[in-house]
Every structure is written in structure tokens, then in C-alpha cells.
C-alpha positions in Angstrom: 4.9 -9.7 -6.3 6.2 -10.8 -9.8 4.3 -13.9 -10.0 1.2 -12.8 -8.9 1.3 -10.1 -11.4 2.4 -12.8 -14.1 5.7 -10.9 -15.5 8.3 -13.4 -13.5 8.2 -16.8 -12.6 9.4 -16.7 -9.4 7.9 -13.9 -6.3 9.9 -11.2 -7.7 9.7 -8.2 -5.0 10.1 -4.1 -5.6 10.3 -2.3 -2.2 9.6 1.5 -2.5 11.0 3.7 -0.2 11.9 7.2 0.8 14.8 8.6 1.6 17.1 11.6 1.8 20.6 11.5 0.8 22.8 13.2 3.1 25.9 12.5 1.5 28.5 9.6 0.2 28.0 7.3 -2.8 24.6 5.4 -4.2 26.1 2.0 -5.3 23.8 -1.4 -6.1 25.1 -4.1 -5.3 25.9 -6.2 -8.1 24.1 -9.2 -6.9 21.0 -7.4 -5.7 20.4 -5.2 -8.4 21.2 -4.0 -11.8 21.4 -0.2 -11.1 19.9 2.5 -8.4 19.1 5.6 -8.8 16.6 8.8 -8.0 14.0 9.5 -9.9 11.4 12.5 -10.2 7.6 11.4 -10.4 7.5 12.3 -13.9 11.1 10.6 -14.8 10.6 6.9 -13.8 13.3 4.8 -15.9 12.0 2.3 -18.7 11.0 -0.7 -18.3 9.6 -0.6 -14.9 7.9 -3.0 -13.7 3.8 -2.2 -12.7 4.5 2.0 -12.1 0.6 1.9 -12.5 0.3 -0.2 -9.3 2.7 1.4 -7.1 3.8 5.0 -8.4 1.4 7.5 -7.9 0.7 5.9 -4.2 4.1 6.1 -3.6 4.6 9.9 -5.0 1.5 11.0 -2.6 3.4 9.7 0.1 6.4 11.6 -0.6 4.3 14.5 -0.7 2.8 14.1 2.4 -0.2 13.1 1.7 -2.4 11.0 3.8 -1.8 7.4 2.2 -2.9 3.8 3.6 0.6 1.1 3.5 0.4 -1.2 0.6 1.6 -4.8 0.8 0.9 -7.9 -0.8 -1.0 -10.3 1.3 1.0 -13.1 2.5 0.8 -16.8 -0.1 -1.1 -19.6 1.1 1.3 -22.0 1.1 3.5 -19.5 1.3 5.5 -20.4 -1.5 4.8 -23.2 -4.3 8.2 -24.2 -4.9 9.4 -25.6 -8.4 8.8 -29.2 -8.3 12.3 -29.8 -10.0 13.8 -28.1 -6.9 11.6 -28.2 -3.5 
């Protein structure tokens, strides 16, 4: 997450996933996300967060190559809080 990685101060999360469109619109939702769109391995949009961490991983899969899933290990506690707002 973002905070483990230091560039946020809160657990910040990007889920990768793959997908075929089959038709209708892509449209973010304003609250979730600033834009959405598809991307080709070598065409990733700027700034992205970590694409060192997560890309190439992520690009084998949609290859079909053999890859192990990736998560980040669940927080012990599981979340720190801000102490101005438990």
C-alpha cells in the first residue's frame, strides 16, 4: 500500500486487473478515481505510482504466463489510525 511504500499518508491501494471490454462506456467514478483507461505495457500514463513493483508482474500475467498472486500482507494492528481522528 501507499504508506508502506512511503508516497501517501494514509494505506492508499492500486488493484490491477484484467479484463476484456466487450462493449459500452469506461467511466471513473468521480469519487473513486481521477480517470480510467487501457493501457499497453509499454504506454503506462505518468505519474504512476510504483510500475516497478507491480507492472511487469502484472503484464506476464496478461500474457499468460505462469505468475504467483501478489498482495500486501495484512497490518498488525491493522490500521494505525490518526490520533486526531481514531
Amino acid at each position: 500500500d501507499g504508506q508502506r511504500r512511503g508516497f501517501t499518508r494514509i494505506p492508499l491501494v492500486s488493484l490491477v486487473f484484467h479484463c476484456r471490454a466487450v462493449g459500452g462506456e469506461l467511466r471513473p467514478h468521480p469519487l473513486e478515481c481521477d480517470d480510467a483507461g487501457f493501457f499497453a505495457e509499454d504506454e503506462l500514463p505518468e505519474p504512476i505510482a510504483n510500475p516497478d513493483v507491480w507492472a511487469e508482474h502484472a503484464f506476464r500475467a496478461i500474457r499468460g504466463e505462469d505468475v504467483e498472486v501478489r498482495f500486501d500482507a495484512p497490518r498488525s494492528p491493522p490500521w494505525r489510525g490518526d490520533p486526531d481522528h481514531p
